[in-house]
C-alpha positions, 0 to 999 in steps of 0.5 A: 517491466515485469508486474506481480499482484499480491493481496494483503501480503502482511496481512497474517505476519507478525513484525518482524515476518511483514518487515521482511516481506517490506524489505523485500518489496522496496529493492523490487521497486528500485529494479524496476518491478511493478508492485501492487500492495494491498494492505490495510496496515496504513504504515506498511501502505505509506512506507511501500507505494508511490502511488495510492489508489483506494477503493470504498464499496467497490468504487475508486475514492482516491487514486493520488501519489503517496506523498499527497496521503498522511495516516490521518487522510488516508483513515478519513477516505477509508472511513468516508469522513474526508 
């Protein structure tokens, strides 16, 4: 398996361009190919990950399976009010 890191790949796109990066993203998945999203678009993070691991002032907050996320918690662990 090959692994590829991106930071905050969404981050200066307007719609329809960070759907395309998305779109890009999920057959990369099916394929086998390690993909670390970093993003602070909640919507773009649940839709893309299997897995996420968050980090608050340079500490691991969570480290769970997305399934385990809504927006709702993933705002509470991001802002520390979980």
């Amino acid at each position: 398996m090959r692994d590829k890191a991106r930071e905050e790949l969404t981050s200066h796109l307007c719609g329809q361009q960070s759907i395309e990066v998305l779109n890009v993203i999920k057959p990369a998945k099916i394929k086998g190919l390690g993909v670390v999203f970093t993003s602070h678009t909640l919507p773009h993070v649940l839709e893309v990950t299997d897995r996420i691991t968050m980090l608050r002032l340079g500490e691991v907050v969570a480290d769970r399976p997305t399934p385990d996320f809504t927006g709702d918690t993933l705002l509470k662990q991001i802002t520390g009010l979980a």
